[in-house]
Backbone as XML, in Angstrom:
<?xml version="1.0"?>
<chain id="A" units="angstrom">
  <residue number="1" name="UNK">
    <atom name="N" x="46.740" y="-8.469" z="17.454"/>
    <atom name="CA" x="45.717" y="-9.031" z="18.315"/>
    <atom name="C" x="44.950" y="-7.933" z="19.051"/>
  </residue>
  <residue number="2" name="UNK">
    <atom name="N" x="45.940" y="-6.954" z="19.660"/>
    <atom name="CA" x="44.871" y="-5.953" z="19.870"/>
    <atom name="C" x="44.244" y="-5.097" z="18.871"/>
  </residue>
  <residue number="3" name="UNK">
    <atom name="N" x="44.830" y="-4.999" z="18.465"/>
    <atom name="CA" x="43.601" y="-3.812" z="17.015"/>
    <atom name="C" x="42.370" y="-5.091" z="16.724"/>
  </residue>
  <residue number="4" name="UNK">
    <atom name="N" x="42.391" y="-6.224" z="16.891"/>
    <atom name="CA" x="41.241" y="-6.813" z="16.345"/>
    <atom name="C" x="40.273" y="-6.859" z="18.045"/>
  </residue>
  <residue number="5" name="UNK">
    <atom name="N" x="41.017" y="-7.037" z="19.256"/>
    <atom name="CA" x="40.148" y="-6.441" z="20.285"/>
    <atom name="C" x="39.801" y="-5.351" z="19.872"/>
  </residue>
  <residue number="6" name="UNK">
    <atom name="N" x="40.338" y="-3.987" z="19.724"/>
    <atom name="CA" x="39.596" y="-3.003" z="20.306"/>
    <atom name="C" x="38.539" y="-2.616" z="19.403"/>
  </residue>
  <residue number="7" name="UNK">
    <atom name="N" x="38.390" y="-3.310" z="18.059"/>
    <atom name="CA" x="37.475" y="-3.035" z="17.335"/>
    <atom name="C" x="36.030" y="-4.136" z="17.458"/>
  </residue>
  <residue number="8" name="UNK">
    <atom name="N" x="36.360" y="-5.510" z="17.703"/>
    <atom name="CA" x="35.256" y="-6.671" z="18.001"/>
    <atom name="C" x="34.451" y="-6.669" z="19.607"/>
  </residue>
  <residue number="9" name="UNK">
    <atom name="N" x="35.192" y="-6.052" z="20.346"/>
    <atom name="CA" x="34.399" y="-5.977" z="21.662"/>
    <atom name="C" x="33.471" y="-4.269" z="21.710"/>
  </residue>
  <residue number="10" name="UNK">
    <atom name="N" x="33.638" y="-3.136" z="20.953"/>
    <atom name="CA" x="32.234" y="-1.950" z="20.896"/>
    <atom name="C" x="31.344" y="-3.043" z="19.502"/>
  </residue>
  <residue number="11" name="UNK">
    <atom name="N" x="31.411" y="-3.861" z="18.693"/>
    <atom name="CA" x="30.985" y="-4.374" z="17.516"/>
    <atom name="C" x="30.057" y="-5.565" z="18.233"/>
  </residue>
  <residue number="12" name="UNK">
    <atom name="N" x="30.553" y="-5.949" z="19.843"/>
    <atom name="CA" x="29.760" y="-7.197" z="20.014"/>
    <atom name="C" x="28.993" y="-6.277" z="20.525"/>
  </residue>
  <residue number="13" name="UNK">
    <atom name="N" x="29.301" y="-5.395" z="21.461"/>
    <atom name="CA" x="28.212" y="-4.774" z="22.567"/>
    <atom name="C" x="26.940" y="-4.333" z="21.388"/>
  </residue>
  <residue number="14" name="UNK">
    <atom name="N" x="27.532" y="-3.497" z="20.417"/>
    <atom name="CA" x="26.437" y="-2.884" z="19.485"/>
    <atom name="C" x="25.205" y="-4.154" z="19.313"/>
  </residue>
  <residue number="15" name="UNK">
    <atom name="N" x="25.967" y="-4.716" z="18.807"/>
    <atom name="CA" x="25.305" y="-6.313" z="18.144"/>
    <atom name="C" x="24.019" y="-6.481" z="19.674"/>
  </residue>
  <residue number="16" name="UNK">
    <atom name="N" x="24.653" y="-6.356" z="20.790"/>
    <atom name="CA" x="24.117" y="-7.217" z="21.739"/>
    <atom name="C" x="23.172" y="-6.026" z="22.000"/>
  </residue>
  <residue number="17" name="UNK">
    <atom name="N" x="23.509" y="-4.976" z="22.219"/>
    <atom name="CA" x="22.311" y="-3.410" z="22.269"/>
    <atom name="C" x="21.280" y="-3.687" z="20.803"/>
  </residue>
  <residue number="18" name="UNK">
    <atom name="N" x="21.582" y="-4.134" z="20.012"/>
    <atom name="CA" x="20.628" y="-3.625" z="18.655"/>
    <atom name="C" x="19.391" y="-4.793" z="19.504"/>
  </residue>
  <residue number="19" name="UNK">
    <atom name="N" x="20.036" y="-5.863" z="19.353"/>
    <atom name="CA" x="19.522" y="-7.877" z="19.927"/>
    <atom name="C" x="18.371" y="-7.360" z="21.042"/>
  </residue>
  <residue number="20" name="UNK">
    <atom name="N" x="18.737" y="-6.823" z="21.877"/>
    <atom name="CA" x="17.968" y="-6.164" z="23.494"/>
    <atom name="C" x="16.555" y="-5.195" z="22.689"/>
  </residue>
  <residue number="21" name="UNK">
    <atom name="N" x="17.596" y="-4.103" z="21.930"/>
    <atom name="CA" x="16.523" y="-3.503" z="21.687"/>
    <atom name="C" x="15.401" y="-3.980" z="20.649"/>
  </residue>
  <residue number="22" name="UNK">
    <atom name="N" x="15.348" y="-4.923" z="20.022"/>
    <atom name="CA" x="14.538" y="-5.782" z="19.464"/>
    <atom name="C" x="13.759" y="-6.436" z="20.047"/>
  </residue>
  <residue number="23" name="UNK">
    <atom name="N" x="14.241" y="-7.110" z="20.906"/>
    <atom name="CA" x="13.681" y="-8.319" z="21.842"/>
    <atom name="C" x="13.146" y="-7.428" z="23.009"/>
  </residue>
  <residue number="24" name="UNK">
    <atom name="N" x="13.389" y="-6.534" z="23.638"/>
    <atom name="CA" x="12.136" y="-5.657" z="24.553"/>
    <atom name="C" x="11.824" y="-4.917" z="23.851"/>
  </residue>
  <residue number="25" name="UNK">
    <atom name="N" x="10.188" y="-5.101" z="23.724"/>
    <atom name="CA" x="9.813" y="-3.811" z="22.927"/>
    <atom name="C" x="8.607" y="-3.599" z="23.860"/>
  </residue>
  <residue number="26" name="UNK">
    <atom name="N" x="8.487" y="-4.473" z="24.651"/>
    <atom name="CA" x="7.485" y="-3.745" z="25.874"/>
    <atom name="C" x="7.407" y="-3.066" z="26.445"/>
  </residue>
  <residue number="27" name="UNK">
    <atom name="N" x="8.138" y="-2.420" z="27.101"/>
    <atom name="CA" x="8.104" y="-1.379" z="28.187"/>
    <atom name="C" x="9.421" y="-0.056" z="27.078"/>
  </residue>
  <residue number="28" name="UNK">
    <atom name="N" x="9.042" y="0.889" z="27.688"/>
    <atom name="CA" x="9.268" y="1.920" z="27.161"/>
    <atom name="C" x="10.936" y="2.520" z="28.218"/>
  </residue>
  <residue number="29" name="UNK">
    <atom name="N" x="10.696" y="1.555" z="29.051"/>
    <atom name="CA" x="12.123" y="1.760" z="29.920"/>
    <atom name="C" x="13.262" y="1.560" z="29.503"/>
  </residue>
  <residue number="30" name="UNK">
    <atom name="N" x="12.851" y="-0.130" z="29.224"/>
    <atom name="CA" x="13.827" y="-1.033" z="28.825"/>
    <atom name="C" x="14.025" y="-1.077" z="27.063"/>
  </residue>
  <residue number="31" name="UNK">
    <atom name="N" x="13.731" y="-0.339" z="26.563"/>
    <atom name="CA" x="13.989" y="0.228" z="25.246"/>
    <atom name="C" x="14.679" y="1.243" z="25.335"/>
  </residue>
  <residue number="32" name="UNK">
    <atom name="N" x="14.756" y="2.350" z="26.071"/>
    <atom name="CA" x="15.425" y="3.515" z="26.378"/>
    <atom name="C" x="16.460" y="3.060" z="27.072"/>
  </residue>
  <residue number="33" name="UNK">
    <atom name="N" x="16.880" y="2.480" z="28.152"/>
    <atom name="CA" x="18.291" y="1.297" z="28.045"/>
    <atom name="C" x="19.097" y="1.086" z="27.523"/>
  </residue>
  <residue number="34" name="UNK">
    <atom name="N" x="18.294" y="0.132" z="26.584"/>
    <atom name="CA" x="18.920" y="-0.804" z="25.475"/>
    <atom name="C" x="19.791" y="0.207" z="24.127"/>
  </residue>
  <residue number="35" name="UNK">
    <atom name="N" x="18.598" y="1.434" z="24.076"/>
    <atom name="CA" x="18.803" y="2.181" z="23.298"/>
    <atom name="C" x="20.524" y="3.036" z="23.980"/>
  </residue>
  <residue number="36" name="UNK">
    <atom name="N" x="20.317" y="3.535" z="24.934"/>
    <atom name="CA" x="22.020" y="4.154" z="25.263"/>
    <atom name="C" x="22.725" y="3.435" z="25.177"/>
  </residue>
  <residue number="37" name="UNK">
    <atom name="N" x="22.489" y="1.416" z="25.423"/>
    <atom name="CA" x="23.662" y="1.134" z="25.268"/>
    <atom name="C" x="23.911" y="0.780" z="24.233"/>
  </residue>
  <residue number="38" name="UNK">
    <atom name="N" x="23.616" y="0.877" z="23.061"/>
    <atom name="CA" x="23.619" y="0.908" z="21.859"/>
    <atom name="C" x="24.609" y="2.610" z="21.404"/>
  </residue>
  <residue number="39" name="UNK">
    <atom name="N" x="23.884" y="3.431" z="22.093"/>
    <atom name="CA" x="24.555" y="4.955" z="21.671"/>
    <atom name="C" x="26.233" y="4.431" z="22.728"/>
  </residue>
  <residue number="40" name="UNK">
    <atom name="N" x="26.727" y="3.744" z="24.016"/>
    <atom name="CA" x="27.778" y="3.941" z="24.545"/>
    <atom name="C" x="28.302" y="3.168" z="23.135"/>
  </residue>
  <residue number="41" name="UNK">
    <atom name="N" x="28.157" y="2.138" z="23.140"/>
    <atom name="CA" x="29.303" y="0.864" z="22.311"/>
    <atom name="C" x="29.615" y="2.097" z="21.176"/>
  </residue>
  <residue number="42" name="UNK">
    <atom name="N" x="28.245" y="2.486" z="20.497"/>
    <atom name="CA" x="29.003" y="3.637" z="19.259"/>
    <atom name="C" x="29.680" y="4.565" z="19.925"/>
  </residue>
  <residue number="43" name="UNK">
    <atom name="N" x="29.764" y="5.194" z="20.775"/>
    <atom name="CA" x="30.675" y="6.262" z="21.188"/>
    <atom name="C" x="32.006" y="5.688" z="21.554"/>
  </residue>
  <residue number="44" name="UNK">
    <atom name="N" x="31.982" y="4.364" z="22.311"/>
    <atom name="CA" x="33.508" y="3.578" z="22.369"/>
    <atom name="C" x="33.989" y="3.433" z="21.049"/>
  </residue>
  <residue number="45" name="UNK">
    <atom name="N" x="33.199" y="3.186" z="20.237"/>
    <atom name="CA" x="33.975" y="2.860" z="18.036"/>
    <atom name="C" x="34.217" y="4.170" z="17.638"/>
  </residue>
  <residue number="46" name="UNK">
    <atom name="N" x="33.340" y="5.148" z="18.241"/>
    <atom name="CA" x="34.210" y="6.032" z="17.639"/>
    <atom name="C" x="35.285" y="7.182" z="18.136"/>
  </residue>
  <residue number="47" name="UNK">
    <atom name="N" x="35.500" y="6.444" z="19.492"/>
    <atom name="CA" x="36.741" y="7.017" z="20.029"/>
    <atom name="C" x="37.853" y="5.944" z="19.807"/>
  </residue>
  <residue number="48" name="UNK">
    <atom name="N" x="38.121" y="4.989" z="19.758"/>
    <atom name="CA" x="39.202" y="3.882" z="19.713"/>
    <atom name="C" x="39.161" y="4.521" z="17.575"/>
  </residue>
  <residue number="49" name="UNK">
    <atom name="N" x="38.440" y="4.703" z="17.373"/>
    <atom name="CA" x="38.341" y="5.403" z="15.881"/>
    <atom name="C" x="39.468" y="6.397" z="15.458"/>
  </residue>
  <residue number="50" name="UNK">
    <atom name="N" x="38.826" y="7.717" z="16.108"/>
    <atom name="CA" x="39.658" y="8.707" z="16.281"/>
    <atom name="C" x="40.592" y="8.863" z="17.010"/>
  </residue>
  <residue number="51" name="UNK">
    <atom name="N" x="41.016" y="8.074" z="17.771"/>
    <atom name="CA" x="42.022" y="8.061" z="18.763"/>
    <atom name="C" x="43.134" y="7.252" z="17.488"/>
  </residue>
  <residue number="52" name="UNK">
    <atom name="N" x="42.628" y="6.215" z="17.297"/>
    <atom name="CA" x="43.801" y="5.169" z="16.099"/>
    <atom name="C" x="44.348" y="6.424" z="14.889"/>
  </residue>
  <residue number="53" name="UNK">
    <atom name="N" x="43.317" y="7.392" z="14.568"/>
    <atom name="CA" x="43.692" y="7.810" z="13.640"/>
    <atom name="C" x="44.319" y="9.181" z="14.020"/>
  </residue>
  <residue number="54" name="UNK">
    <atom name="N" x="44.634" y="9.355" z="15.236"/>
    <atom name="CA" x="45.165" y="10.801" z="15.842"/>
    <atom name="C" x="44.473" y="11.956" z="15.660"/>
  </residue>
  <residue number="55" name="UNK">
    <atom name="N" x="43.171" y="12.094" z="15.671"/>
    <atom name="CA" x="41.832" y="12.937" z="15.353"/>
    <atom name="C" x="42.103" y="13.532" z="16.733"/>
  </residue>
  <residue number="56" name="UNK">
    <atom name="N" x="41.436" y="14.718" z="16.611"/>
    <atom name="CA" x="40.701" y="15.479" z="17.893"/>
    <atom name="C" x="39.674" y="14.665" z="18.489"/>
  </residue>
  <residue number="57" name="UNK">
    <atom name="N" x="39.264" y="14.677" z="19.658"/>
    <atom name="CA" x="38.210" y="14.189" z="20.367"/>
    <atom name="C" x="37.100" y="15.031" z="20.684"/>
  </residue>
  <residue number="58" name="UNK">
    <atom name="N" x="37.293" y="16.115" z="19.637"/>
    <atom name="CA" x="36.155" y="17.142" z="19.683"/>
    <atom name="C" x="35.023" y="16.725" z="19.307"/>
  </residue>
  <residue number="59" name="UNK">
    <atom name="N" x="34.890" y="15.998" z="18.438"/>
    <atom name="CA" x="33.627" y="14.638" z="17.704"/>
    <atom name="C" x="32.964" y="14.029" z="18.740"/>
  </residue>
  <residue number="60" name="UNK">
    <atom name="N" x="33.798" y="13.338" z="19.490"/>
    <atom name="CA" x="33.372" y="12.442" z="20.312"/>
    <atom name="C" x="32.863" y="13.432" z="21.891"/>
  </residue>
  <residue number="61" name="UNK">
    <atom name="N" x="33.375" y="14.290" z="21.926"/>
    <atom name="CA" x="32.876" y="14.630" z="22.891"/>
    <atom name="C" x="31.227" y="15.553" z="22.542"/>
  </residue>
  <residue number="62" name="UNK">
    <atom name="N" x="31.408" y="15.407" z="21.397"/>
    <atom name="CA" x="29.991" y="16.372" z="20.583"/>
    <atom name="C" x="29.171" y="15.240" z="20.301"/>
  </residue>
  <residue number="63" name="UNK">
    <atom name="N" x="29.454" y="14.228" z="20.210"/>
    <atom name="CA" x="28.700" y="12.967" z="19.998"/>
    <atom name="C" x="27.931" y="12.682" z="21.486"/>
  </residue>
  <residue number="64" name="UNK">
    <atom name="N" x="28.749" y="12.822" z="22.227"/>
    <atom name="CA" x="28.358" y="12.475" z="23.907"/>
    <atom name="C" x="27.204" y="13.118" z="24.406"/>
  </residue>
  <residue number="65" name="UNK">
    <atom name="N" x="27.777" y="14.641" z="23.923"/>
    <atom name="CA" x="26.837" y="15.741" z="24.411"/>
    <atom name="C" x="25.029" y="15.694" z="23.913"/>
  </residue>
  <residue number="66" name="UNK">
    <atom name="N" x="25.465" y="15.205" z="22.516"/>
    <atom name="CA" x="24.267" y="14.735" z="21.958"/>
    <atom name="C" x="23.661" y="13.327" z="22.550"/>
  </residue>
  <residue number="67" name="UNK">
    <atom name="N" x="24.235" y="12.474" z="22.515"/>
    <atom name="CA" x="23.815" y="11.582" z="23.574"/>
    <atom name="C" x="22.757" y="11.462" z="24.871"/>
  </residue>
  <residue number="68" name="UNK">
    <atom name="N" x="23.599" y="12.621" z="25.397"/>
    <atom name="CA" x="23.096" y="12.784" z="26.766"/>
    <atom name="C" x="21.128" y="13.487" z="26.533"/>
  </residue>
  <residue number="69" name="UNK">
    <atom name="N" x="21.415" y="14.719" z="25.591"/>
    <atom name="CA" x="20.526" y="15.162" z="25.476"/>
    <atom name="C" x="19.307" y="14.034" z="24.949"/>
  </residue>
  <residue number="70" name="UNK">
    <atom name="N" x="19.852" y="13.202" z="24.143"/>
    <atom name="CA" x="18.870" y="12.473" z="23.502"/>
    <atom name="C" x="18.096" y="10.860" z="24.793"/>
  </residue>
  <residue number="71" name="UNK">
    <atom name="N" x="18.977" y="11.764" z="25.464"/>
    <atom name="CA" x="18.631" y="10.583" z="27.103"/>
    <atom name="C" x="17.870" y="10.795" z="27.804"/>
  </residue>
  <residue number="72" name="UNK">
    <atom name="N" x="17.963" y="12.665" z="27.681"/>
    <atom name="CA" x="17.141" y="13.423" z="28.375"/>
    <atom name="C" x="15.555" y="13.428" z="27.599"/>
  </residue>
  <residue number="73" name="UNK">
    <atom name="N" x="15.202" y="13.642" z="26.960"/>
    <atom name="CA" x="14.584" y="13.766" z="26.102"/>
    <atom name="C" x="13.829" y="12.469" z="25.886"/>
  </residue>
  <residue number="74" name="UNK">
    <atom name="N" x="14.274" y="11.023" z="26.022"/>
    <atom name="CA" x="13.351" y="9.849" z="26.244"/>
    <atom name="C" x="13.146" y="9.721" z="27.924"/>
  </residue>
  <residue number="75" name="UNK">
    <atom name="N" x="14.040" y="10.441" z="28.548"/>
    <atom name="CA" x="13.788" y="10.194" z="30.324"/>
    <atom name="C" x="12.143" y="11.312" z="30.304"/>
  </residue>
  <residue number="76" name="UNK">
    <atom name="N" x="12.355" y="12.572" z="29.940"/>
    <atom name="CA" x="10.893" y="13.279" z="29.363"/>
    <atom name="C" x="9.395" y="12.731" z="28.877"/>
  </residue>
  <residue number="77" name="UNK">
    <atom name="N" x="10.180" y="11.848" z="28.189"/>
    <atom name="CA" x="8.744" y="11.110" z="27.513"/>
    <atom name="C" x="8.160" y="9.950" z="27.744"/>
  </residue>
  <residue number="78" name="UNK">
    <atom name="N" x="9.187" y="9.422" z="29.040"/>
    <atom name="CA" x="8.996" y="8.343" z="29.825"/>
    <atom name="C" x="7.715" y="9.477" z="30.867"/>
  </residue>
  <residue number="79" name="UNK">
    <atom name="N" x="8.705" y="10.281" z="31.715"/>
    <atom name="CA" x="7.872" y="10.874" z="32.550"/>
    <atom name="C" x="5.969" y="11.210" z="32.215"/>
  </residue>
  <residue number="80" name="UNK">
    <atom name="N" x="6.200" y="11.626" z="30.679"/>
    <atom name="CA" x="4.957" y="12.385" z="30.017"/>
    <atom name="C" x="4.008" y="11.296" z="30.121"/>
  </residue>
  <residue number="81" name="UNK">
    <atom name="N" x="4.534" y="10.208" z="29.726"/>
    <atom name="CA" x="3.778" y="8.994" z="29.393"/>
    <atom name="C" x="3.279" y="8.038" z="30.131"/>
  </residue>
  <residue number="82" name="UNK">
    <atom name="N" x="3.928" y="8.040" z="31.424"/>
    <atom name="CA" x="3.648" y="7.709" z="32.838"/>
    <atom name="C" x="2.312" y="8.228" z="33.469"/>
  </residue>
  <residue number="83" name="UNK">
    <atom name="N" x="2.600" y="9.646" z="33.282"/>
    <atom name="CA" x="1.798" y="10.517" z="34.056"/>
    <atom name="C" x="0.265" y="10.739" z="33.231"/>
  </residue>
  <residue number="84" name="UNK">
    <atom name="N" x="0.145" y="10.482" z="32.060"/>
    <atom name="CA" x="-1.116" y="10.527" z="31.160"/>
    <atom name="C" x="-1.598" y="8.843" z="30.937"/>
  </residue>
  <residue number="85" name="UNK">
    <atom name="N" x="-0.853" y="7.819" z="30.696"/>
    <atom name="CA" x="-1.089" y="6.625" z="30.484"/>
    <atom name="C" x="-1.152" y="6.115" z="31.889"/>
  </residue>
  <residue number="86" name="UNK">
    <atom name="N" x="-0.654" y="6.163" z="33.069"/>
    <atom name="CA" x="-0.362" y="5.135" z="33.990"/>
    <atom name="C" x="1.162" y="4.334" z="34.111"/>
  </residue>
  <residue number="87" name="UNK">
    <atom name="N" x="1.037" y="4.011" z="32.832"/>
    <atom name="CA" x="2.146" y="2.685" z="32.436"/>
    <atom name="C" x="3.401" y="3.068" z="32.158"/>
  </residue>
  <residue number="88" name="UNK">
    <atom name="N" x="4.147" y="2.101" z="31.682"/>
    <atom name="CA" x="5.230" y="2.312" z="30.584"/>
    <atom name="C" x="5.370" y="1.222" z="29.573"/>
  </residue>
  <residue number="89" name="UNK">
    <atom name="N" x="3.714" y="1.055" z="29.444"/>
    <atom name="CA" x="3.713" y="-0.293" z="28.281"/>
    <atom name="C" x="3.942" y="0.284" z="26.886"/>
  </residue>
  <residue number="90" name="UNK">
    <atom name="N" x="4.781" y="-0.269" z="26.171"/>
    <atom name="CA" x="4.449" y="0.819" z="24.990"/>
    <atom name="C" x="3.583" y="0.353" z="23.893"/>
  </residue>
  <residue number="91" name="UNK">
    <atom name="N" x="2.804" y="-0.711" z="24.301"/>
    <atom name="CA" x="1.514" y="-0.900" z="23.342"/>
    <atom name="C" x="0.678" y="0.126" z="23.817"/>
  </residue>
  <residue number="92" name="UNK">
    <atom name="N" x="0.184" y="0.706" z="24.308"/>
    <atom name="CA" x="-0.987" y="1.611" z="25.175"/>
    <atom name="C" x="-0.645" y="3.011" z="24.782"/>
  </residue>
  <residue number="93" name="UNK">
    <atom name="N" x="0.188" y="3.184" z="24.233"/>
    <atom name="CA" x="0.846" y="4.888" z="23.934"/>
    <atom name="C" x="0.641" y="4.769" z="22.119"/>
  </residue>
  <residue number="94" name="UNK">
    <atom name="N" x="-0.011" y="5.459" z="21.813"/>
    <atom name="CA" x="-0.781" y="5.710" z="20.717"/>
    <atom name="C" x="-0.507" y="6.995" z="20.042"/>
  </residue>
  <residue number="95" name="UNK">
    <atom name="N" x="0.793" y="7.179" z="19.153"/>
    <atom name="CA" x="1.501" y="8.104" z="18.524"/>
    <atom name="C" x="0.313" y="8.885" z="17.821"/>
  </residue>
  <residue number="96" name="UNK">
    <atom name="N" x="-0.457" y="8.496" z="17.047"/>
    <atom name="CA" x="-1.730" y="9.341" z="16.335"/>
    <atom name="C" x="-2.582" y="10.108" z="17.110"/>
  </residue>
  <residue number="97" name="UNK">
    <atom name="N" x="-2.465" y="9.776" z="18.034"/>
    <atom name="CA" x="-3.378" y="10.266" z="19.459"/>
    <atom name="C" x="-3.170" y="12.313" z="19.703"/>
  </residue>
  <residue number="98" name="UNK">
    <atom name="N" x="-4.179" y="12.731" z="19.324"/>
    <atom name="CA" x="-3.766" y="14.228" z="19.926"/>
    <atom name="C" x="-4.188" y="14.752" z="21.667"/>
  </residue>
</chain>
């Protein structure tokens, strides 16, 4: 019973992060959100992962690290996009745009 917890509750969150990040696609906030919690639930699967299988947690902590950066890096382009657009609509932000 627990091995089927610890694997169906990071599997719902994912499910429920992918669901969010689908369903807001307006604002550029609440996509960047949706989006980490999508990156936590995978970082919980793949520590209850490597942990089941007696792995190092050197992965997971290299997974994190990447994480973070990739947090940093939409918190950046929130800022960029704020400050040139006004908004954080993300219809109004125009990728072709130089």
């Amino acid at each position: 019973m627990m091995a089927i917890l610890n694997w169906s509750l990071p599997s719902i969150l994912f499910i429920m992060g992918v669901f969010t990040f689908v369903s807001n696609r307006k604002h550029l906030l609440s996509m960047l959100l949706s989006l980490e919690y999508i990156v936590l639930s995978l970082f919980l699967l793949l520590f209850i992962y490597l942990n089941m299988l007696s792995y190092e947690n050197f992965f997971s902590m290299m997974f994190l690290t990447f994480s973070v950066c990739e947090g940093a890096l939409g918190l950046s382009i929130l800022v960029s996009m704020i400050r040139t657009h006004g908004n954080d609509y993300f219809q109004s932000f125009n990728v072709l745009q130089c």
